[in-house]
C-alpha positions as a Markdown table, in Angstrom:
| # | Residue | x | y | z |
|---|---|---|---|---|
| 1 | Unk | 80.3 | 101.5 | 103.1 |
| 2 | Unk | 80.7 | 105.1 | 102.1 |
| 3 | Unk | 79.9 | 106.4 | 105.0 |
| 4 | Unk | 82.5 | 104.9 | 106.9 |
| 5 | Unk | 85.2 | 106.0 | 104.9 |
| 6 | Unk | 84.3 | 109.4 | 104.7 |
| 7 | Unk | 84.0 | 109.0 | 108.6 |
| 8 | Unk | 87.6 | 108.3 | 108.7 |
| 9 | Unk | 88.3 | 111.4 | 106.4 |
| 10 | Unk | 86.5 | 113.5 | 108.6 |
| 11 | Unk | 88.2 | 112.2 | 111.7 |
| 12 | Unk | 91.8 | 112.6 | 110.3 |
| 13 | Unk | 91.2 | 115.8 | 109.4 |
| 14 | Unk | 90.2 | 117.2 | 111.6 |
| 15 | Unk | 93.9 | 118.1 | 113.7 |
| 16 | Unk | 94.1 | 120.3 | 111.2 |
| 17 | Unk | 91.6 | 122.8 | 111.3 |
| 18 | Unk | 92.6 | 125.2 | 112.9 |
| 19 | Unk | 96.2 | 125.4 | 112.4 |
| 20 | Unk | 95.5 | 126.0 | 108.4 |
| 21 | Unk | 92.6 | 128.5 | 109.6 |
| 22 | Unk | 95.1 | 130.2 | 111.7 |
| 23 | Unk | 98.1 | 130.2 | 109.9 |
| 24 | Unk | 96.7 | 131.6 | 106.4 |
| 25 | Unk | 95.0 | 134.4 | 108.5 |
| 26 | Unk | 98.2 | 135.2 | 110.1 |
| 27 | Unk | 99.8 | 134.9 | 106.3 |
| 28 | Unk | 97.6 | 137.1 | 104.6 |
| 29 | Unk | 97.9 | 139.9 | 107.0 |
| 30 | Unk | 101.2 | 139.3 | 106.5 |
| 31 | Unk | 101.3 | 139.4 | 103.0 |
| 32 | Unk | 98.9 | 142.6 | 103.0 |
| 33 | Unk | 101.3 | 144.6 | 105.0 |
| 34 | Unk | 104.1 | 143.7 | 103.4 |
| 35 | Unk | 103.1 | 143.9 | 99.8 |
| 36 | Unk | 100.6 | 146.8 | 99.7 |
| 37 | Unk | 102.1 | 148.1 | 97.4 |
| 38 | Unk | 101.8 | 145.6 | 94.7 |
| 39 | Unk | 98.4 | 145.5 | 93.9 |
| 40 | Unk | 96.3 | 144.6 | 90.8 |
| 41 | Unk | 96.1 | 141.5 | 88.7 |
| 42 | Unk | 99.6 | 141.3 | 87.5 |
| 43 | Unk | 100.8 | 140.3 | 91.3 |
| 44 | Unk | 98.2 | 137.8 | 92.3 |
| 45 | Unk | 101.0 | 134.9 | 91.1 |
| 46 | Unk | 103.3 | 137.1 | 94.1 |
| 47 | Unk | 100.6 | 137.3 | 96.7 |
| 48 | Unk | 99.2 | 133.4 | 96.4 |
| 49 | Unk | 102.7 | 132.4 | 96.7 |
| 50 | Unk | 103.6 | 134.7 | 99.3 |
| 51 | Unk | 100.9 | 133.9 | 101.4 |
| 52 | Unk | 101.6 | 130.2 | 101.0 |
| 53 | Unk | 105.1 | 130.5 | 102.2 |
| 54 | Unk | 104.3 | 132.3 | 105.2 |
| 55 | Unk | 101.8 | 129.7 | 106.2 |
| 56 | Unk | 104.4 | 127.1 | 105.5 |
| 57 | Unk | 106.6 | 129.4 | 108.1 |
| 58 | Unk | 103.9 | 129.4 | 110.7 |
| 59 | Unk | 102.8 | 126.0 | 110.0 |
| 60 | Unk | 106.3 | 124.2 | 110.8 |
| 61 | Unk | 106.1 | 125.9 | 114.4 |
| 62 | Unk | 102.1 | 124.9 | 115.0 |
| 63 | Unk | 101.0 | 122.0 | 117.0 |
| 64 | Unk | 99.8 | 119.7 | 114.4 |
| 65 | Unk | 98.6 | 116.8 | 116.0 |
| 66 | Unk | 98.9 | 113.6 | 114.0 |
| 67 | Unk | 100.5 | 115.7 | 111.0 |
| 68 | Unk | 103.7 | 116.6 | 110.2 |
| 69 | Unk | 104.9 | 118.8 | 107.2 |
| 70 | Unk | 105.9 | 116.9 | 104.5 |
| 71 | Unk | 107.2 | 118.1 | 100.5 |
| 72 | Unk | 109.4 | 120.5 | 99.7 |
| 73 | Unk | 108.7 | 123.7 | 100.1 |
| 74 | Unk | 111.6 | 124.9 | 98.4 |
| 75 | Unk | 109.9 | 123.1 | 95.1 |
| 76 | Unk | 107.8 | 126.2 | 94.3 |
| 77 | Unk | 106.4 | 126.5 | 97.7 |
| 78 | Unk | 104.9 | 122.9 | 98.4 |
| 79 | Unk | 102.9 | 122.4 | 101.5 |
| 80 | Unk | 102.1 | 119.1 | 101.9 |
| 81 | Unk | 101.0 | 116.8 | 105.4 |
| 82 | Unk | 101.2 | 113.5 | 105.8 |
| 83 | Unk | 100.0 | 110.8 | 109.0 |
| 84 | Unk | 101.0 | 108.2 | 107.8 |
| 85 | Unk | 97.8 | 107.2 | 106.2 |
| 86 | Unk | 96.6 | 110.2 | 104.3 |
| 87 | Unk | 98.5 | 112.8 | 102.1 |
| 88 | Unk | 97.0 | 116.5 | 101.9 |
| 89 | Unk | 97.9 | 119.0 | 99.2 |
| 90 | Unk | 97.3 | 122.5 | 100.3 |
| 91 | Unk | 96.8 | 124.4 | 96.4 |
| 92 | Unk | 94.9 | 127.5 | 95.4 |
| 93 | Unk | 91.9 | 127.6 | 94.2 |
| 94 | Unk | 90.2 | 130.6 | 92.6 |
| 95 | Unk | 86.4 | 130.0 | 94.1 |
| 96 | Unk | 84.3 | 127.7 | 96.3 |
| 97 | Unk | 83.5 | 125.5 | 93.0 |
| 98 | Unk | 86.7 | 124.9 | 91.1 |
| 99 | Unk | 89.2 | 122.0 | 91.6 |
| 100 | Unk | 92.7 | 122.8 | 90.2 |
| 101 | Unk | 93.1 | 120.3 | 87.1 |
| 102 | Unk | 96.4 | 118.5 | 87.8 |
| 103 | Unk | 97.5 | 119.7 | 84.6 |
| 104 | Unk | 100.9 | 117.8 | 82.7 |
| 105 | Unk | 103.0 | 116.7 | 85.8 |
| 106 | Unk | 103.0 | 113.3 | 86.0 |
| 107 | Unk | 103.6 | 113.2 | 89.5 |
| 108 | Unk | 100.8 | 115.4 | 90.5 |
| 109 | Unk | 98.9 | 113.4 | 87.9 |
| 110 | Unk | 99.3 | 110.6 | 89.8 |
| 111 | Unk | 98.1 | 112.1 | 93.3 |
| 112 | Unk | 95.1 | 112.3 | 92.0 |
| 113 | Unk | 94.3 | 108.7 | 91.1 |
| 114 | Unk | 92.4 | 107.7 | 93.9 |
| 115 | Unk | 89.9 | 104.8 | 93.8 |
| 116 | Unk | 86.7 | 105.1 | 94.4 |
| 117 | Unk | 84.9 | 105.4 | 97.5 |
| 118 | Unk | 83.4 | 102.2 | 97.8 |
| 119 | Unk | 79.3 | 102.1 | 97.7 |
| 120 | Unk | 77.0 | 100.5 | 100.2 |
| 121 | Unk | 76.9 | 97.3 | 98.5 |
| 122 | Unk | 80.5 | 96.6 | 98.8 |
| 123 | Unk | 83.2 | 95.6 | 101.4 |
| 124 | Unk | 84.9 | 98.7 | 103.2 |
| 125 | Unk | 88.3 | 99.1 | 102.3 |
| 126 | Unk | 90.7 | 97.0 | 105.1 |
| 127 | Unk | 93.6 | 98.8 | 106.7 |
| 128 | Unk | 95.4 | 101.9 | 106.1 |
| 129 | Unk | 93.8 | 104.3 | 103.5 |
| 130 | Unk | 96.7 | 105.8 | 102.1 |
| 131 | Unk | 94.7 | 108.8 | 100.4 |
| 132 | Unk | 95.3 | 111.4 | 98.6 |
| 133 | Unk | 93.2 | 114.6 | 99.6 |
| 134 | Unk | 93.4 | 118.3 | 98.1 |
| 135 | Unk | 93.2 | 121.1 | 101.1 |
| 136 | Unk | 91.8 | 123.5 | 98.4 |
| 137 | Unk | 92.1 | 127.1 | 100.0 |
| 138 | Unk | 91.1 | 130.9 | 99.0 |
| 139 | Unk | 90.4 | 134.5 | 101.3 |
| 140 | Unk | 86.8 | 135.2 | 101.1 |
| 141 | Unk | 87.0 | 139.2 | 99.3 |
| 142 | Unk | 84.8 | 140.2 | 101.7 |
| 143 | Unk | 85.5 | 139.1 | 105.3 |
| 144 | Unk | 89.2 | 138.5 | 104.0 |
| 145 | Unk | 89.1 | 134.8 | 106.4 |
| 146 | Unk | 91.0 | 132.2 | 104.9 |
| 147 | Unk | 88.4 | 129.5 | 103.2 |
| 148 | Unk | 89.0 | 125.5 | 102.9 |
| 149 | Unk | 87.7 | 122.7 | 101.1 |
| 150 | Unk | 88.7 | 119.1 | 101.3 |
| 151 | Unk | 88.4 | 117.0 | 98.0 |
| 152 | Unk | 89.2 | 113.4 | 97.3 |
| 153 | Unk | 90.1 | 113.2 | 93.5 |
| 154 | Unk | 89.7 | 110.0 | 91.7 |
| 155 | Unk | 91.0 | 110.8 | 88.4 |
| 156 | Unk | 92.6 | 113.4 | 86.0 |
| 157 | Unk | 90.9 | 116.1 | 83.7 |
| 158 | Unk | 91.9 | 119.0 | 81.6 |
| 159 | Unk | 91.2 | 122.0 | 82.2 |
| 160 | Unk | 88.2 | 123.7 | 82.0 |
| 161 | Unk | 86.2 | 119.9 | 82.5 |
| 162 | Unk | 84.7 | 118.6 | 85.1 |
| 163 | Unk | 86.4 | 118.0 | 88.3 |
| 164 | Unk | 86.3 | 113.9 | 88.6 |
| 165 | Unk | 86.0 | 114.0 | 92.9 |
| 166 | Unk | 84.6 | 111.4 | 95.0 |
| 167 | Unk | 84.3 | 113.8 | 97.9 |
| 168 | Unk | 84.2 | 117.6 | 98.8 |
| 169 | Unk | 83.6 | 119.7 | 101.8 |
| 170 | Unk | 84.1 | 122.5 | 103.8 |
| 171 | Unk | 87.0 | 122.4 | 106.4 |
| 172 | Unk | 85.1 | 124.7 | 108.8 |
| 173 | Unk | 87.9 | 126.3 | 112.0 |
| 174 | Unk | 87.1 | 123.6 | 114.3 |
| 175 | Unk | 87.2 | 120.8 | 115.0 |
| 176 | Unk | 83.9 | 120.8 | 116.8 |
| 177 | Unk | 82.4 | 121.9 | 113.7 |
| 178 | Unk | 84.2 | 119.4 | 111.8 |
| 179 | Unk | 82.4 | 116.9 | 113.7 |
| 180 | Unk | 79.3 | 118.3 | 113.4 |
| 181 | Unk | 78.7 | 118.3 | 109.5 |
| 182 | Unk | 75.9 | 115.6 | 108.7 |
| 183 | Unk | 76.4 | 113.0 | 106.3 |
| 184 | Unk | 73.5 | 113.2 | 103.3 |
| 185 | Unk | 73.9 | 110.7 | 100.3 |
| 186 | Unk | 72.7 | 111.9 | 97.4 |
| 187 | Unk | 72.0 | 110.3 | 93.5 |
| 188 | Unk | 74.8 | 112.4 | 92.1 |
| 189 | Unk | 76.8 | 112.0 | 94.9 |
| 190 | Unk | 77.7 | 113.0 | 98.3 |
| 191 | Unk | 77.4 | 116.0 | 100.0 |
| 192 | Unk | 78.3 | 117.0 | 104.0 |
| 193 | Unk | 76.7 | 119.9 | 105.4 |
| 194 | Unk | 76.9 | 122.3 | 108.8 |
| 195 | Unk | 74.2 | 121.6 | 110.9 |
| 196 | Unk | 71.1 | 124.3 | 110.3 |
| 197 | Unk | 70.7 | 127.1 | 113.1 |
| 198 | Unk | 67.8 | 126.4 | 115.3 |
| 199 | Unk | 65.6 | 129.5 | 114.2 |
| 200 | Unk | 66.0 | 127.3 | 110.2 |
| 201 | Unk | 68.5 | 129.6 | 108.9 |
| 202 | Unk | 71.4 | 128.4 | 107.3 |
| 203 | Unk | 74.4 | 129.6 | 109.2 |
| 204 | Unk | 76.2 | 130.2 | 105.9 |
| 205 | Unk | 78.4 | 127.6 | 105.7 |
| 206 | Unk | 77.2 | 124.9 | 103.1 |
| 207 | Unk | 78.1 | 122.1 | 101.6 |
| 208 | Unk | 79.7 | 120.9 | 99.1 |
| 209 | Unk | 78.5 | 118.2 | 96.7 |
| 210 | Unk | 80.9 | 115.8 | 94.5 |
């Protein structure tokens, strides 16, 4: 069923939070000090790819878990994890909506190919996933905290269409709160969720629906 698979997502994941929280906020101050002076639109390329490469630095020293580092950086600036069962991407992405398209490469073409999450009516899948997930990552402009999302892709679009995803969430700091985001099928799809505070507020972390 669907929810066991995402289960598993969620579960392998979740080694991960908080060195990737940790890392890109140590990267981005990073960056900041050492490329204030290159501001403006026409060095955003400069400081994505500069923070990227200093989480890869911090990264390869971190206590990972399960994960190791896998890709090569030196391929302009691959970070990549593997466990054995799932492979992550770490890429940019310019808001908390977008999906990068996976554009011409056919390699990165096919890490996107996915199948689909089975539904309720069918068998779970048996054995070792072997999935491919994007770690889609951003600084929030006003609290300046490194942002994550995890999709599942299941297919390849152009740019500008539709993202085809089978999954997407938040990748809150913890693993704690990893665990607590509640599974909610919905018709278009599925969507996980932080838990609500007590008082009924929203504690501003929200979901993310395929």
């Amino acid at each position: 069923m669907i929810k066991g698979e995402v289960e598993r997502i969620r579960t392998a994941m979740a080694d991960l939070c908080e060195p990737l929280h940790d890392s890109f906020a140590w990267a981005h101050q990073k960056r900041q000090r050492r490329l204030r002076e290159l501001g403006g639109a026409s060095y955003s390329w400069l400081h994505t790819h500069t923070t990227r490469g200093f989480a890869h630095h911090r990264l390869s020293r971190a206590n990972l878990g399960v994960w190791v580092l896998s890709g090569n950086h030196a391929r302009n600036g691959e970070l990549w994890f593997t466990d054995g069962d799932y492979r992550v991407r770490i890429l940019h992405a310019a808001d908390d909506v977008a999906v990068p398209a996976p554009g011409p490469n056919h390699e990165r073409r096919a890490f996107y190919m996915n199948p689909p999450l089975p539904m309720h009516f069918q068998q779970p899948l048996i054995g070792p996933a072997n999935d491919q997930l994007l770690a889609l990552w951003r600084i929030d402009p006003k609290t300046e905290a490194p942002l994550f999302r995890v999709v599942r892709p299941i297919g390849v679009w152009s740019f500008g269409a539709a993202a085809k995803t089978a999954l997407d969430f938040p990748l809150p700091p913890t693993a704690s709160e990893l665990h607590e985001l509640h599974f909610q099928p919905q018709d278009e799809g599925l969507e996980l969720e932080l838990p609500k505070e007590d008082n009924g507020h929203a504690d501003g972390s929200g979901g993310f629906s395929s």
